[in-house]
Every structure is written in C-alpha cells, then in structure tokens.
DSSP file (Angstrom, degrees, kcal/mol; ACC not computed):
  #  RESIDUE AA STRUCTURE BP1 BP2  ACC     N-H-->O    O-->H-N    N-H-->O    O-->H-N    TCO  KAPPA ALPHA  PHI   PSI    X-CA   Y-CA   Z-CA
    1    1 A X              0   0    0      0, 0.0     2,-0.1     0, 0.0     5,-0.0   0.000 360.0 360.0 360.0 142.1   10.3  -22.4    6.9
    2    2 A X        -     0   0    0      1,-0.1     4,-0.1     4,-0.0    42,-0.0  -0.580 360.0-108.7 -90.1 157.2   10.7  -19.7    3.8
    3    3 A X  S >> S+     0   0    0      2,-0.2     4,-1.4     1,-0.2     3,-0.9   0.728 114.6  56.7 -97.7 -57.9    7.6  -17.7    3.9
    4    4 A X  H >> S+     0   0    0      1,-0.2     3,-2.1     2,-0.2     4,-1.8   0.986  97.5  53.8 -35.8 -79.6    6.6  -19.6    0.5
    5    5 A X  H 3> S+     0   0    0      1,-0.3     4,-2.2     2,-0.2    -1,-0.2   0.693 107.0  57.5 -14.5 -29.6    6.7  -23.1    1.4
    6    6 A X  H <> S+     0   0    0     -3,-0.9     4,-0.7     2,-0.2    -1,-0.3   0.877 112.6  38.4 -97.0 -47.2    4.4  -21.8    4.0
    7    7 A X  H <X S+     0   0    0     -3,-2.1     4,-1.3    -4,-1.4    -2,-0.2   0.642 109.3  58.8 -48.6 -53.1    2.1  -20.5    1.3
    8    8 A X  H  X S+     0   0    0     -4,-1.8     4,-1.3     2,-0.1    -2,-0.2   0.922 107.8  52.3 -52.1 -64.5    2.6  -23.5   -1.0
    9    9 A X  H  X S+     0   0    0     -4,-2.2     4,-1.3     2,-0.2    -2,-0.2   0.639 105.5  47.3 -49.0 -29.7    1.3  -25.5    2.1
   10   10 A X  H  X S+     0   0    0     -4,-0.7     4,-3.5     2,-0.2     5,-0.4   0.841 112.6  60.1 -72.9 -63.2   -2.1  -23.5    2.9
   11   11 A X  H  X S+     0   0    0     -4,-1.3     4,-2.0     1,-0.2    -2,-0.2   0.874 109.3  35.8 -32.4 -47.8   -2.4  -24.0   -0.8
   12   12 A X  H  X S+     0   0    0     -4,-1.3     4,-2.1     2,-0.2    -1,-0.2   0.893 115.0  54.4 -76.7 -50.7   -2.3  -27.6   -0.7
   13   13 A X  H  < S+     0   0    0     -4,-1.3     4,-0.4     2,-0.3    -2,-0.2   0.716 104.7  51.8 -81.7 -37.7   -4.2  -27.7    2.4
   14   14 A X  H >X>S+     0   0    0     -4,-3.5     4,-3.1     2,-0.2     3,-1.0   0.961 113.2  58.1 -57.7 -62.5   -7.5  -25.3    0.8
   15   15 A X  I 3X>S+     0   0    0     -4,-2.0     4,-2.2    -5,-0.4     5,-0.9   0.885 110.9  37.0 -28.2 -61.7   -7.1  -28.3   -2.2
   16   16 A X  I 3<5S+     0   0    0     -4,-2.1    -1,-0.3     1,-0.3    -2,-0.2   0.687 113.5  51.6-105.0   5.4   -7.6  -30.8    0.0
   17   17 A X  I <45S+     0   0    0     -3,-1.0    -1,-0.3    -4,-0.4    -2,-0.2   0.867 119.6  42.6 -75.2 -28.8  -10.4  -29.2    2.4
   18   18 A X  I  <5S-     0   0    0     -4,-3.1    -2,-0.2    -3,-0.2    -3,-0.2   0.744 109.7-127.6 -98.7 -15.4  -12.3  -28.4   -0.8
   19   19 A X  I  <<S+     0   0    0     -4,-2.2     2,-0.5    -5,-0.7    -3,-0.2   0.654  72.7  86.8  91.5  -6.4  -11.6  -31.8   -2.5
   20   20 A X  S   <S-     0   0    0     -5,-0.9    -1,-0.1    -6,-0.3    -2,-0.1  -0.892  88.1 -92.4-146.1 144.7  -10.2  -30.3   -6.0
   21   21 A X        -     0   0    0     -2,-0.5     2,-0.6     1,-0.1    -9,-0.1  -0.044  37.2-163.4 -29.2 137.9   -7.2  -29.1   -7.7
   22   22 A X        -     0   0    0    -11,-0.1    -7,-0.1     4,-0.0    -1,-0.1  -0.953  17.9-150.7-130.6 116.9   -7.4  -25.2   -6.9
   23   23 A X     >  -     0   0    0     -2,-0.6     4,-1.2     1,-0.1     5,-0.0  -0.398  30.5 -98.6 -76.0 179.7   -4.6  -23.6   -9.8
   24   24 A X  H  > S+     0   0    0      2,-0.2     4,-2.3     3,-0.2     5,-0.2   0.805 120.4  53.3 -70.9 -27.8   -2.9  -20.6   -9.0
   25   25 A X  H  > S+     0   0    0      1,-0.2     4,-2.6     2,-0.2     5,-0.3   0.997 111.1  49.4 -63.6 -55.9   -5.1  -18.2  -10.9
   26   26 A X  H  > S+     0   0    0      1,-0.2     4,-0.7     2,-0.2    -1,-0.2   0.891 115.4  39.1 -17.9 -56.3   -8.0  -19.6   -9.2
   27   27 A X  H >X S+     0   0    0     -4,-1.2     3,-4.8     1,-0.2     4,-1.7   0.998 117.4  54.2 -73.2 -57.8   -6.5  -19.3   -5.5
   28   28 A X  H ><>S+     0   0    0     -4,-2.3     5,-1.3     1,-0.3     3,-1.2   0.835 107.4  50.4 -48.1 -58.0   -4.9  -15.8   -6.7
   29   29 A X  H 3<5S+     0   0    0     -4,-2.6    -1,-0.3     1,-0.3    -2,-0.2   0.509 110.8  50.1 -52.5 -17.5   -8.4  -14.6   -7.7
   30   30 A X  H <<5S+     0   0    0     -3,-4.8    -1,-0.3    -4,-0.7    -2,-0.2   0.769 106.3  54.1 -98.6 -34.8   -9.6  -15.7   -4.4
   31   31 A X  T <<5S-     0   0    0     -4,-1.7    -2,-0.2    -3,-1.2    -3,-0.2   0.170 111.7-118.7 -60.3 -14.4   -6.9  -13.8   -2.6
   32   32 A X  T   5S+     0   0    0     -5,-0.3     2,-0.4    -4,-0.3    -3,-0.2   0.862  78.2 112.9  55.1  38.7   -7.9  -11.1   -4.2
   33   33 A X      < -     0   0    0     -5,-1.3     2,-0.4    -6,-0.2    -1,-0.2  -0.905  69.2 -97.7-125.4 142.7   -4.1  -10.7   -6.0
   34   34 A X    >>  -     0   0    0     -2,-0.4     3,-2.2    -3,-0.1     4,-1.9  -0.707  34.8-104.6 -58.7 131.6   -3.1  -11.1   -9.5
   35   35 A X  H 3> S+     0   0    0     -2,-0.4     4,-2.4     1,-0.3     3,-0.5   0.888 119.4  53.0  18.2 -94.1   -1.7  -14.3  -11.0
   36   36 A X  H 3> S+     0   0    0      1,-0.3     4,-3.7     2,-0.2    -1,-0.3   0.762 101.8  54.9 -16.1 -57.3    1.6  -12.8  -11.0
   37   37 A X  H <> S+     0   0    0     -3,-2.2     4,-2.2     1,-0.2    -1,-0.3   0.879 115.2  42.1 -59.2 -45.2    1.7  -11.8   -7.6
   38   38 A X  H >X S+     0   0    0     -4,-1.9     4,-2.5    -3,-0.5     3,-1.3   0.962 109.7  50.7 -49.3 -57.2    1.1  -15.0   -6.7
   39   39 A X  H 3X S+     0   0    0     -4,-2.4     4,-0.8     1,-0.3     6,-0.3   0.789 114.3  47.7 -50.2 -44.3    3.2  -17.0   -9.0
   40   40 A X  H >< S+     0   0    0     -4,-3.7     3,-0.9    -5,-0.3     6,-0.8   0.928 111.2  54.3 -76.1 -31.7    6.2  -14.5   -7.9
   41   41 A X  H X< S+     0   0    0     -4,-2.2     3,-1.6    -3,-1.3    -2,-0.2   0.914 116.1  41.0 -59.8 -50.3    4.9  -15.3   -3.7
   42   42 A X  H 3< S+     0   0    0     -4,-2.5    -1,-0.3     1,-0.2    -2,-0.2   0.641 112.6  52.0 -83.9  -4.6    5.3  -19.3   -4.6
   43   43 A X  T << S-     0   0    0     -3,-0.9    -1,-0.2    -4,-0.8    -2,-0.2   0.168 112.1-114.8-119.5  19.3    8.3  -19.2   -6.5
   44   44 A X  S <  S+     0   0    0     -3,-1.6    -3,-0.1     1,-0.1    -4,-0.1   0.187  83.1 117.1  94.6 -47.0   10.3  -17.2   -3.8
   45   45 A X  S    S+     0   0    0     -6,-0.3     2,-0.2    -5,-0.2    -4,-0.2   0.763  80.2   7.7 -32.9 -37.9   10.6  -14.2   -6.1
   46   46 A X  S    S-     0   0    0     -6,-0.8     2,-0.4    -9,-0.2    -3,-0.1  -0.834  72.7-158.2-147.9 160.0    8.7  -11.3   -4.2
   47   47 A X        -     0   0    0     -2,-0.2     2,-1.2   -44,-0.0    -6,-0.0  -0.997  22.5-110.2-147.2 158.8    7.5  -11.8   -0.6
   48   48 A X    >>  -     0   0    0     -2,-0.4     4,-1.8     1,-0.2     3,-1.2  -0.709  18.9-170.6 -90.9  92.5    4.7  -10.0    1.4
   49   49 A X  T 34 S+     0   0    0     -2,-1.2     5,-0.3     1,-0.2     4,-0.2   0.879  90.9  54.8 -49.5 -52.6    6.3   -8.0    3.9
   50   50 A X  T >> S+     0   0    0      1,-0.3     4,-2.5     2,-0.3     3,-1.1   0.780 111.7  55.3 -28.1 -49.4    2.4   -7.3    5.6
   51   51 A X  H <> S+     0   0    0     -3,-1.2     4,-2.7     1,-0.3     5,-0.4   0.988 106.3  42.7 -56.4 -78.5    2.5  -11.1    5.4
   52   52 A X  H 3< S+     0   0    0     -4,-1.8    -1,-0.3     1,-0.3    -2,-0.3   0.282 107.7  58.1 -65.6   8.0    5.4  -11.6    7.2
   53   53 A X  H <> S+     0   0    0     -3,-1.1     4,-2.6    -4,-0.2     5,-0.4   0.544 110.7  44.1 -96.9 -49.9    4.7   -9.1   10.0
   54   54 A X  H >X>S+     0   0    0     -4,-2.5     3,-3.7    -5,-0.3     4,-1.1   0.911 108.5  54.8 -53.0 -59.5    1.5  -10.7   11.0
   55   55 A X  H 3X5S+     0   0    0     -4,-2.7     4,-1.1     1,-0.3    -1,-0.2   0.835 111.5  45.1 -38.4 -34.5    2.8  -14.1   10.8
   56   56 A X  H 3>5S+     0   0    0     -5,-0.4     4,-1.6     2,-0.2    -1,-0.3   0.911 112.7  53.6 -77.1 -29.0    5.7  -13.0   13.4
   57   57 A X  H <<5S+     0   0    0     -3,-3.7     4,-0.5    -4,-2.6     3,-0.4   0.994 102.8  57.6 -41.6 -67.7    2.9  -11.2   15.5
   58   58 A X  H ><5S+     0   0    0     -4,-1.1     3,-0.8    -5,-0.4    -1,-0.2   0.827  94.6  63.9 -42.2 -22.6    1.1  -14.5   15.5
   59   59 A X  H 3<<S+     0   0    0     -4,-1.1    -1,-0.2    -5,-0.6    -2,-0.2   0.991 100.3  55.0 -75.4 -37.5    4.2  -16.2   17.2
   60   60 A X  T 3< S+     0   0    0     -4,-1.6    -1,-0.3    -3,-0.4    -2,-0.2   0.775 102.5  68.7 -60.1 -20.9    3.6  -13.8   20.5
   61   61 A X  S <  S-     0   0    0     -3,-0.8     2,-0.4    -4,-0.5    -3,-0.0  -0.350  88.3-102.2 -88.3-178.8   -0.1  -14.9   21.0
   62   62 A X    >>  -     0   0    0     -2,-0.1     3,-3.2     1,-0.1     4,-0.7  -0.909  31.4-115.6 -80.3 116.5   -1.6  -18.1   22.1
   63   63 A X  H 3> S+     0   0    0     -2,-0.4     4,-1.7     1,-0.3     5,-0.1   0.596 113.2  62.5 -63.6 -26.6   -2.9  -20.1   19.7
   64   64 A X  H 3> S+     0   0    0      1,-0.2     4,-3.5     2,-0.2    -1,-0.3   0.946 112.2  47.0 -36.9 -47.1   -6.6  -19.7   21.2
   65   65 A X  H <> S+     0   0    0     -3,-3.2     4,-3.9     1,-0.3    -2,-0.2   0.890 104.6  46.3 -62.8 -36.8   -6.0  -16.3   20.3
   66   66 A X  H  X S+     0   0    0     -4,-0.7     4,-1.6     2,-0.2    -1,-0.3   0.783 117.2  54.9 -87.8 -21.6   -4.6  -16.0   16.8
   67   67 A X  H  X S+     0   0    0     -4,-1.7     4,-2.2    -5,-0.2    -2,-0.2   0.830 108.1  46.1 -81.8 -28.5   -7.7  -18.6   16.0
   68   68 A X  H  X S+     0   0    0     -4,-3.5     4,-2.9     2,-0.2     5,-0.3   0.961 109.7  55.7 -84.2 -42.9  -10.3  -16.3   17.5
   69   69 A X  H  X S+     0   0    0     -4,-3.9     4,-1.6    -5,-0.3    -2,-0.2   0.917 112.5  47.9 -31.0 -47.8   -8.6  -13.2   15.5
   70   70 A X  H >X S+     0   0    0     -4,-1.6     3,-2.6     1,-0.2     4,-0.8   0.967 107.7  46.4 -40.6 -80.7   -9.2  -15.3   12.5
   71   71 A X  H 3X S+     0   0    0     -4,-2.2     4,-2.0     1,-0.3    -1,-0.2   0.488 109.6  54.0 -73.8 -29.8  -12.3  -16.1   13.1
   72   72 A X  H 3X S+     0   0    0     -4,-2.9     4,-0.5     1,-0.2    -1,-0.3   0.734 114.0  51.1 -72.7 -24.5  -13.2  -11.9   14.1
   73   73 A X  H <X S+     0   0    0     -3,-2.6     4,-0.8    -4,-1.6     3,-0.3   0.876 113.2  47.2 -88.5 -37.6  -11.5  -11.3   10.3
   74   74 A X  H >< S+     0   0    0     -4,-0.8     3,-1.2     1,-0.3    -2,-0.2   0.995 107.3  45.3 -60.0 -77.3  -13.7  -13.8    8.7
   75   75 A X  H 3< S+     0   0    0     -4,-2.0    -1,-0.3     1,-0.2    -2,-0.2   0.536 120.1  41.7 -69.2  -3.7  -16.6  -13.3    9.7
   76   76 A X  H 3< S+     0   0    0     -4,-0.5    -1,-0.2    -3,-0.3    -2,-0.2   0.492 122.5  46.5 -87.9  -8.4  -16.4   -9.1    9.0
   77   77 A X  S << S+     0   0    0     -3,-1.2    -2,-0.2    -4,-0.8    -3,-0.2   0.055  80.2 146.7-115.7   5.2  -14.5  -10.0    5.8
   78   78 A X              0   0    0     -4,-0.2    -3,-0.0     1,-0.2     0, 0.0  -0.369 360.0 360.0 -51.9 166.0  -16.8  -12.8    4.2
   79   79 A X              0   0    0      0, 0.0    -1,-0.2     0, 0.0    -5,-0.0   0.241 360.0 360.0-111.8 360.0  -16.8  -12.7    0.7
C-alpha cells in the first residue's frame, strides 16, 4: 500500500471516529502541517520520508508494542 492511501485511510477513519466530515485544511491544521503539505501527502506528490521510516520500524515490533509507543507519544504530546 503507497504511503498515501495509507494516509487517505487514517483520514477516513478520524471522520468516522469523530462522526463529521474532517477537510483537509482542518486535518492539516491538526497535524500541525500546512494545507499544501498535506494536499501534496494525499495526492502522491511529496511523501514524508520521517513517515516512512517509522512506519517500516513499526513492522519489526509487536503490535502490543507499537500500540503502547503510541500511547507513551500521546499522552506526552497531548494537544
């Protein structure tokens, strides 16, 4: 799965945890990215190497694990 699609889906998947359309500025603004950045992330253009380093990190743990990492970034990182 391209690294969008992947992106595109979390997108879709915050919409429907929160129960309303979330546009891209919104989600960008939330993401702490510009509009742009996004718009080129969902359309393929530009990708987030950072991004794509974790995500291949994540395949080496266990999934207990990469959910309790989360969960240590969240909760030091609320906003």
């Amino acid at each position: 799965m391209e690294l969008r699609h992947l992106i595109e889906k979390a997108h879709l998947c915050v919409e429907l945890n929160s129960g309303k359309r979330i546009g891209q500025k919104e989600m960008a603004d939330s993401l702490g990215i510009s509009l742009r950045t996004y718009s080129e992330y969902l359309n393929g253009r530009s990708s987030p190497i950072g991004i794509e380093a974790l995500l291949h990190l994540f395949t080496l743990l266990k999934d207990e694990q990469i959910i309790d990492l989360i969960t240590q970034w969240k909760n030091t990182n609320n906003k």
